[in-house]
C-alpha positions in Angstrom: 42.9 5.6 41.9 42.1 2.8 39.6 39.4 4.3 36.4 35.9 2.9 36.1 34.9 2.0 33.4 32.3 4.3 31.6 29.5 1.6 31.2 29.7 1.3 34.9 30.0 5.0 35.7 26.6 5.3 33.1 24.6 3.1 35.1 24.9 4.6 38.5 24.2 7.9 36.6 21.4 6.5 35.9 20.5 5.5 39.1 21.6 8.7 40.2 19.4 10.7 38.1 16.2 8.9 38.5 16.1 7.7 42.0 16.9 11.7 43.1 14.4 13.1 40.5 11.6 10.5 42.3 12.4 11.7 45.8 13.9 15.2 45.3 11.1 17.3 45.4 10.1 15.5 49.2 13.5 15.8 50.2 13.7 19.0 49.3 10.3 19.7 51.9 12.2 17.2 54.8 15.5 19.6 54.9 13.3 23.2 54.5 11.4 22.0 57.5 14.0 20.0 59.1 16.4 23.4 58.9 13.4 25.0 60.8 12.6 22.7 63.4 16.1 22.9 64.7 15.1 25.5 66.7 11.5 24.6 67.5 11.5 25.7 71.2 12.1 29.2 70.4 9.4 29.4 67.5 7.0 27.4 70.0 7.2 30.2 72.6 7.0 32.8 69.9 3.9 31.5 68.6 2.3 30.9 72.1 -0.2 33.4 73.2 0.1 35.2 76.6 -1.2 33.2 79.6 -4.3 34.4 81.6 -2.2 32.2 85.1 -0.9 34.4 87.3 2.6 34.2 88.1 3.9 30.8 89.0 4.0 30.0 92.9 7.8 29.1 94.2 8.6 25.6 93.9 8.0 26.0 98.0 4.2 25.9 96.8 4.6 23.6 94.3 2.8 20.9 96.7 0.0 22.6 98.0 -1.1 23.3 94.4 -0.7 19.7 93.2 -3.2 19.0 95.9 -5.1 21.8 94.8 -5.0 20.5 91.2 -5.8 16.8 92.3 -9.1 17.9 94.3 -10.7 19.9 92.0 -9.7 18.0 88.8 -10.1 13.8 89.5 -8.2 13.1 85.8 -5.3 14.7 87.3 -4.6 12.5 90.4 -3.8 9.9 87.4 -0.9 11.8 86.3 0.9 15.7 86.3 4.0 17.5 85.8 5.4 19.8 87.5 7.9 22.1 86.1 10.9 23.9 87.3 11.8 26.3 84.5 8.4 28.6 83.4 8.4 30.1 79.6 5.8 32.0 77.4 5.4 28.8 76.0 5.1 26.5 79.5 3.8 29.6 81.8 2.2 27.2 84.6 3.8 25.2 87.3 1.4 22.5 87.2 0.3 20.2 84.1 -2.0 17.7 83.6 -4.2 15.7 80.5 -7.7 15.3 80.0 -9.1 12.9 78.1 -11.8 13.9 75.0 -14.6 12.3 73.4 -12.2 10.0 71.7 -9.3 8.2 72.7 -6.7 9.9 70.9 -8.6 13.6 71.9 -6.7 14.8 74.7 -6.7 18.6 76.4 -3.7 20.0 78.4 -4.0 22.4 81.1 -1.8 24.1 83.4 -2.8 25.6 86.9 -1.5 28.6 89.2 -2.5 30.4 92.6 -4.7 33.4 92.3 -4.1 36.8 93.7 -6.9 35.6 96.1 -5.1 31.9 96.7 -8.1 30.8 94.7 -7.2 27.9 92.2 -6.1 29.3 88.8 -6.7 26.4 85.6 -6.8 27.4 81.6 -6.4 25.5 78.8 -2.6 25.6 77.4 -2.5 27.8 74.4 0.5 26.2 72.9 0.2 27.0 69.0 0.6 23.9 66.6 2.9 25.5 64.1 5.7 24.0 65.3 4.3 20.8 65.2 3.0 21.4 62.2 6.6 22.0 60.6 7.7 18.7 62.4 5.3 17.1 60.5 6.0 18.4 57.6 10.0 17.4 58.3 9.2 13.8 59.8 6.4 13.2 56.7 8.2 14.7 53.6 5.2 16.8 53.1 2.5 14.2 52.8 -0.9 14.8 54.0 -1.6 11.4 55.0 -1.8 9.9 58.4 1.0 8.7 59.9 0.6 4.7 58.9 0.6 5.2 55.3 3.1 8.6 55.1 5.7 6.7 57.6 6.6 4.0 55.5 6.6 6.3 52.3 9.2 8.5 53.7 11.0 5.3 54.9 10.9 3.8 51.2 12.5 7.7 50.2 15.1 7.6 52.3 16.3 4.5 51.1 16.2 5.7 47.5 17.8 9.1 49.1 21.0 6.6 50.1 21.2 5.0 47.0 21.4 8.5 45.6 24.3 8.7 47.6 26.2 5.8 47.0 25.4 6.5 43.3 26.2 9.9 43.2 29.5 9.4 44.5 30.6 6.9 42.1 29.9 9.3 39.7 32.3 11.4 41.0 35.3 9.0 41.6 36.6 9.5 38.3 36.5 13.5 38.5 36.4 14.2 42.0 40.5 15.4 42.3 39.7 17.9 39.2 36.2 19.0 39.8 35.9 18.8 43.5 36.8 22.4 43.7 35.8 23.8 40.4 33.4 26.6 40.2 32.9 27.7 36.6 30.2 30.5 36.7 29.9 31.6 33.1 27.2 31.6 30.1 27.1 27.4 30.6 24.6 27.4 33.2 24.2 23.6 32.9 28.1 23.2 33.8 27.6 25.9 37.1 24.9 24.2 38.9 26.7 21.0 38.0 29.6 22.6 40.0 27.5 23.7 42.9 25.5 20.4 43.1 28.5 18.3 43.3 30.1 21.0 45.9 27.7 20.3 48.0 26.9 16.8 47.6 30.7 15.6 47.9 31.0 18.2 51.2 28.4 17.2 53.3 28.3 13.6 52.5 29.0 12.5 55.9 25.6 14.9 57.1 23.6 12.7 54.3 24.7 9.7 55.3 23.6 10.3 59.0 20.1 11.6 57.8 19.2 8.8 55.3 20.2 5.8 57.7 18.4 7.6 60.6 15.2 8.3 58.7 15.0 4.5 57.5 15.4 3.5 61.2 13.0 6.1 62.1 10.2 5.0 59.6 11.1 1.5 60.4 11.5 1.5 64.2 8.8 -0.9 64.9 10.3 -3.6 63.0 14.1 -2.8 64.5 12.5 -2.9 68.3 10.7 -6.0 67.8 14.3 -7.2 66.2 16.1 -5.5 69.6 13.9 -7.6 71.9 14.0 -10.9 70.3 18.3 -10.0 70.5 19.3 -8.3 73.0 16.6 -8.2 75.2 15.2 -12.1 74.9 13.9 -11.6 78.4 12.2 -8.4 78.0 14.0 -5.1 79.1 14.7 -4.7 82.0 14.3 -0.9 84.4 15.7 -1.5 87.0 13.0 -1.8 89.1 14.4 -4.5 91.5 17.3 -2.3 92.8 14.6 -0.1 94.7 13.7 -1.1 97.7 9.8 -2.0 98.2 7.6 1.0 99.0 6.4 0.6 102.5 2.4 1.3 103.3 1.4 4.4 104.0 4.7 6.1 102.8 4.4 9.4 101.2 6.3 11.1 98.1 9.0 13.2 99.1 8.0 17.0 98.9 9.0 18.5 95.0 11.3 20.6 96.7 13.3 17.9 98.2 13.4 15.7 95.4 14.6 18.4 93.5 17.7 18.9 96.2 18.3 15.1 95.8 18.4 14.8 92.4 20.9 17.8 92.0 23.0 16.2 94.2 22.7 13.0 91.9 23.3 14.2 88.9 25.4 17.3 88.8 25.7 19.1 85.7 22.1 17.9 84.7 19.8 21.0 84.4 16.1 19.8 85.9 12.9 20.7 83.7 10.3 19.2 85.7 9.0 16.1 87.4 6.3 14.0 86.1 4.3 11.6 88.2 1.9 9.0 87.6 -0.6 7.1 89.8 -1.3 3.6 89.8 -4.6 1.6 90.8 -3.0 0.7 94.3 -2.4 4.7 94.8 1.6 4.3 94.5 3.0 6.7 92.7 6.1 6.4 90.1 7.9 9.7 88.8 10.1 10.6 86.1 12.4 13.7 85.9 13.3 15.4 82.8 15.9 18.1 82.0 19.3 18.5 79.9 22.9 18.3 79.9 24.5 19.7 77.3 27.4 17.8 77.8 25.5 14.4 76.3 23.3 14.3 73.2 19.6 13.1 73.8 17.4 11.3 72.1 14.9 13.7 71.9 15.5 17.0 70.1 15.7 19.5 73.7 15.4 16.8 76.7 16.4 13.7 78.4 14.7 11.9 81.0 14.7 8.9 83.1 12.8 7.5 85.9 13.0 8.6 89.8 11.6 6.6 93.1 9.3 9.8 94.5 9.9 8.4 97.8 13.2 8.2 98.6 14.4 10.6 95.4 16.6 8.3 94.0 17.3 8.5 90.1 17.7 5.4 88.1 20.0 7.1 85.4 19.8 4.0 83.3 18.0 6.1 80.4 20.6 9.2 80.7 22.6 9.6 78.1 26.3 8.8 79.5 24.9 6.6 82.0 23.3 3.8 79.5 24.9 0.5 78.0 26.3 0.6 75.2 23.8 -0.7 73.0 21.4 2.3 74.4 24.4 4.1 73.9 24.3 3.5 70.3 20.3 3.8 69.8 20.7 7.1 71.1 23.7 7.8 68.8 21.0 7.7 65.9 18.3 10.0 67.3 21.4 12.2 68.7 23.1 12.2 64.8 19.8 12.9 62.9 18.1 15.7 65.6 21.6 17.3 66.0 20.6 17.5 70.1 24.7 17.9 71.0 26.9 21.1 71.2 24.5 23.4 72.3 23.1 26.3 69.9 26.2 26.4 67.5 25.6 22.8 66.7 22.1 23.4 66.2 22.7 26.0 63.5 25.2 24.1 61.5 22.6 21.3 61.2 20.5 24.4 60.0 23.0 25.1 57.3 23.6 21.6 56.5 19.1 21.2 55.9 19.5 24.5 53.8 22.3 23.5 51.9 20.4 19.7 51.7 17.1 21.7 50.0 19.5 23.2 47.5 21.3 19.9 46.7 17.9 18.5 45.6 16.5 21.3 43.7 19.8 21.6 41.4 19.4 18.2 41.1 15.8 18.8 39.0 17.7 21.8 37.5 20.4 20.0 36.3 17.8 17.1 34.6 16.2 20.0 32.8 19.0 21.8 31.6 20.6 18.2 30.4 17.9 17.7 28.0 17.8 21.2 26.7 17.3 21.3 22.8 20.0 24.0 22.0 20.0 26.6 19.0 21.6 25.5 15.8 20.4 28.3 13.5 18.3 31.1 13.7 15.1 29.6 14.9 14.2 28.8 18.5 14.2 24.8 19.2 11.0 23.6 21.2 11.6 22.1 24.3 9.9 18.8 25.5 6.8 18.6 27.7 8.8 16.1 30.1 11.6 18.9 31.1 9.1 21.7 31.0 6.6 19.9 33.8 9.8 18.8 36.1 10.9 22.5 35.5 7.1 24.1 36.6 6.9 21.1 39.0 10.1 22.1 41.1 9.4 25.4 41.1 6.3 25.0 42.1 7.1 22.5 45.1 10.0 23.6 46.4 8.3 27.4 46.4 5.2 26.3 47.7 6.3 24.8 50.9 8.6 27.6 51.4 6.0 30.3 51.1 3.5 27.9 52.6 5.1 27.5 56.2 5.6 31.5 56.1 2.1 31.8 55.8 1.3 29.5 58.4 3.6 30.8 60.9 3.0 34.7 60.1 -0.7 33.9 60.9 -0.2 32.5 64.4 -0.4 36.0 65.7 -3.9 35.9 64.5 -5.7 33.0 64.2 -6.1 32.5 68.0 -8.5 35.6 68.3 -10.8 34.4 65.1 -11.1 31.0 65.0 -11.2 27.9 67.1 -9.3 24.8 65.6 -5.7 26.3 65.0 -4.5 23.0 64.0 -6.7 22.6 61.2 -6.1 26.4 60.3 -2.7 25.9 60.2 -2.7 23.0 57.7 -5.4 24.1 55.9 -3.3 27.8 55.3 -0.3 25.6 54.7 -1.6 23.1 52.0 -3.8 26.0 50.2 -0.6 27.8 49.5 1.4 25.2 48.9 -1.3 23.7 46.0 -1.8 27.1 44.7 1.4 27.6 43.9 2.0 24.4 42.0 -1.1 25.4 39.9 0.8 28.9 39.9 4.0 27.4 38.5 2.1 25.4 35.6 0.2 28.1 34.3 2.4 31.4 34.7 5.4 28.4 33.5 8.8 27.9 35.9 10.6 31.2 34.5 7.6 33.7 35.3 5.6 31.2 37.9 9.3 31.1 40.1 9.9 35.1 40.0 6.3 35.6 41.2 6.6 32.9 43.8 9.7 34.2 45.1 7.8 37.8 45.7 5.1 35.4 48.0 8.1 33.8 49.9 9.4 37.2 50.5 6.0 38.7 51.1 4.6 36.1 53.6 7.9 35.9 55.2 8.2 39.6 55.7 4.5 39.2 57.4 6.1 37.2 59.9 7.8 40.1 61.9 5.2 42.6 60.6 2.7 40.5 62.6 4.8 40.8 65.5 4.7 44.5 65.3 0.9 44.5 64.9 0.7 42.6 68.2 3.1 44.8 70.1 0.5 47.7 68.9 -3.2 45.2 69.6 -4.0 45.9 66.1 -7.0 43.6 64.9 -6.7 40.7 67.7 -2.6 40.0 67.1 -0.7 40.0 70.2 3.0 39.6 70.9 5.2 39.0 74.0 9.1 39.8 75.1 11.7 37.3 74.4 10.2 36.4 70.5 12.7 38.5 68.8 15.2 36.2 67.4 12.1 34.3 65.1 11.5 38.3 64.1 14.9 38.9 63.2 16.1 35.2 61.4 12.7 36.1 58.9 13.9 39.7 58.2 17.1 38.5 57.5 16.0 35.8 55.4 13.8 38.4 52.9 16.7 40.0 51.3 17.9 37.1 49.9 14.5 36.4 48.7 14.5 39.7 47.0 18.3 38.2 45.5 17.4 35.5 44.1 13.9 37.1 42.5 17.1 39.6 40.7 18.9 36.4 39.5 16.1 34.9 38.0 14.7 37.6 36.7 18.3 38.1 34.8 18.2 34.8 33.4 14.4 34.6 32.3 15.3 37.9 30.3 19.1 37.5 29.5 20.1 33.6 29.8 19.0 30.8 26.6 16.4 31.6 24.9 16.5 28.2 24.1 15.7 27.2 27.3 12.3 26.7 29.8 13.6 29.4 32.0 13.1 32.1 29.2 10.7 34.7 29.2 9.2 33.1 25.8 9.6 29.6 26.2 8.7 27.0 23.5 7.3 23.7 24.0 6.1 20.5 22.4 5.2 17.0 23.7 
């Protein structure tokens, strides 16, 4: 391999350094709650409170409650869902939206058969938490609406692959002799240099996929109006004119026989549901959503395309492995970045690669402190600059906060349902209050004390998180819980030990590491 030449190697350092010091600390938020939203189904139905429906009528009933639905509630005749597979988290058979006092305020409910036969409606009771960590994920942690926090993260995660590209040309020259070095000694500077590069150089291919897809994603607007000026001068088309004209008076098939049609049609495709809308001229158009694991989707846990209601024919045009190949390679992007292929044990490699992101960006700070460390030459302790002591308090304090902050949030689902009213609001509000205090918490305790204290509130809130559970099971103080929520239990109790470890390890270094260093119990520092 030919050498570069040090100038060169210097000024991609540089680049390095400063580009992943700007957007480290909101990367580090997008992988924590990226890592998390991998499995958002299963933390949606374990923060859903029981239903009040009785139990869902057979799909043989499925009709007569549509009509049931449509009589009683006119906003519903302009569109429902009806859906096949019934969870804690989607209890009814039936679905529809109302419309608020604004335009964007809109109120889902789901319906079911009485004991009595009577109509059954309430409100879904589908807890935001999940949502919230999305947004936390898709927003880098900014608490701005989505037009001005959109094209911030996009403008981040083009810095994020120049980060890349720089980082790696650091590496060139080393990368046969240090690619595989782990040096853990006294030179703490040297070991996280070792496990930043480790993991930087390893899952490099993961990074790449994540950066380009998050620019596309922030930028998607401008890429579709670049599509359809392309590829689709003519507009896109649906495939509309292959189906035959709807005669008068026809009538949608029953759900029960477009379900027997479309598993005929697409075999190997599990069915979710079936969504239908109605037009001004009372036709009806329908969509039908499910999953086959054998094809990535777009979207993180379903696919769906459109469906003639009347003679249950499926125009498979938006299916992943039935699409063009330029839809082919669109969905390629979502597919890449939401890691929606392989089932479950692709899911929790993506978790392991957001982890493992989270800790490539907090060395990263770690390493730009240590670098500019003002080491010991005789007997009296050096003072340390303001700058390295701020980025120390300030990484601690971020990366911390929004770990203890979505603990809190979720551990108080179990909760908040029974004492207040807004749970979005409660959610972020619970969220951002941690997350603040413990940046204030990290400047004035400093980043040696303030990250050993803020390790006991990541441990404590996420130890609440099953412990709230177990309050529920026993209807202690308004808490509920329900079967099949166990694995959210479990992954939070197994993640507090190693809360408790690293609180050990830093503890070790704030009392036994430099003394000469921000990360000791006594440190000193100057402007």
């Amino acid at each position: 391999m030919p050498k570069i030449r040090s100038d060169i190697v210097k000024v991609y350092k540089d680049v390095h350094i400063w580009v992943g010091i700007v957007a480290g600390l909101m990367l580090f938020i997008a992988f924590y709650a990226g890592a998390i939203t991998m499995f958002e189904k299963p933390l949606e139905r374990w923060a859903t409170p029981p239903s009040t429906l009785a139990s869902p009528p057979s799909m043989e009933r499925a009709d007569a409650l549509v009509a049931a639905v449509r009589a009683a509630h006119p906003q519903a005749a302009k569109g429902w869902f009806v859906s096949l597979k019934t969870s804690a988290d989607q209890p009814a058979r039936v679905y529809w939206r109302e419309r608020g006092q604004s335009r964007r305020d809109f109120k889902e409910y789901g319906a079911s058969f009485a004991a009595d036969g009577s109509l059954q409606v309430e409100q879904t009771r589908k807890a935001p938490v999940a949502q919230l960590v999305d947004g936390l994920h898709q927003m880098v942690g900014l608490p701005f609406p989505d037009e001005v926090a959109r094209p911030i993260m996009g403008a981040v995660a083009l810095a994020y692959t120049v980060a890349l590209v720089s980082g790696l040309i650091i590496l060139l020259p080393t990368i046969v002799k240090d690619v595989f070095a782990m040096r853990i000694g006294k030179n703490i500077k040297r070991l996280w240099l070792d496990v930043h590069n480790a993991l930087g150089l390893f899952s490099l291919p993961f990074h790449i996929v994540i950066a380009l897809t998050s620019v596309v994603f922030a930028f998607h607007d401008q890429f579709y109006d670049a599509q359809d000026a392309v590829v689709y001068p003519n507009g896109i088309q649906w495939g509309e004119e292959a189906h035959a004209a709807t005669p008068p008076g026809a009538l949608p098939l029953p759900v029960g026989e477009l379900l027997r049609r479309v598993e005929i049609q697409l075999p190997g495709f599990e069915i979710h549901g079936f969504g239908f809308e109605q037009d001004n001229d009372g036709l009806i158009e329908a969509s039908v959503s499910g999953l086959d694991i054998r094809h990535g989707t777009r979207a993180r846990t379903y696919m769906q395309t459109h469906l003639d209601p009347y003679t249950g024919t499926v125009d498979p045009h938006d299916l992943p492995g039935h699409m063009a190949g330029w839809d082919e390679a669109v969905n390629a992007f979502f597919m890449l970045h939401f890691g929606s292929f392989g089932g479950n044990p692709m899911r929790w490699i993506y978790v392991l690669m957001g982890l493992a992101g989270a800790v490539l960006f907090y060395t990263g700070n770690l390493l730009w402190v240590e670098s500019r460390r003002r080491k010991r030459k005789g007997t009296e302790t050096p003072t340390q600059k303001r700058s390295a002591w701020i980025l120390g308090c300030l990484t601690v304090g971020v990366a911390l906060g929004c770990v203890a902050g979505i603990s809190a949030s979720i551990a108080a689902t179990k909760w908040l349902p029974a004492l207040v009213g807004d749970l979005k609001a409660w959610h972020t509000g619970i969220y951002y209050t941690v997350f603040a205090t413990a940046i204030v918490w990290a400047f004035l305790r400093g980043s040696a004390r303030g990250a050993i204290e803020l390790l006991w509130a990541c441990a404590a809130f996420t130890l609440a998180i099953p412990l709230s559970s177990l309050a529920g099971a026993w209807g202690l103080g308004g808490a509920w819980n329900h079967t099949g929520g166990w694995p959210v239990d479990a992954t939070a109790l197994a993640a507090v030990p190693v809360f408790l470890l690293l609180i050990r390890h830093t503890r070790r270094r704030m009392l036994h590491g430099h003394d000469d260093s921000i990360w000791a119990a006594k440190a000193i520092v100057t402007g």
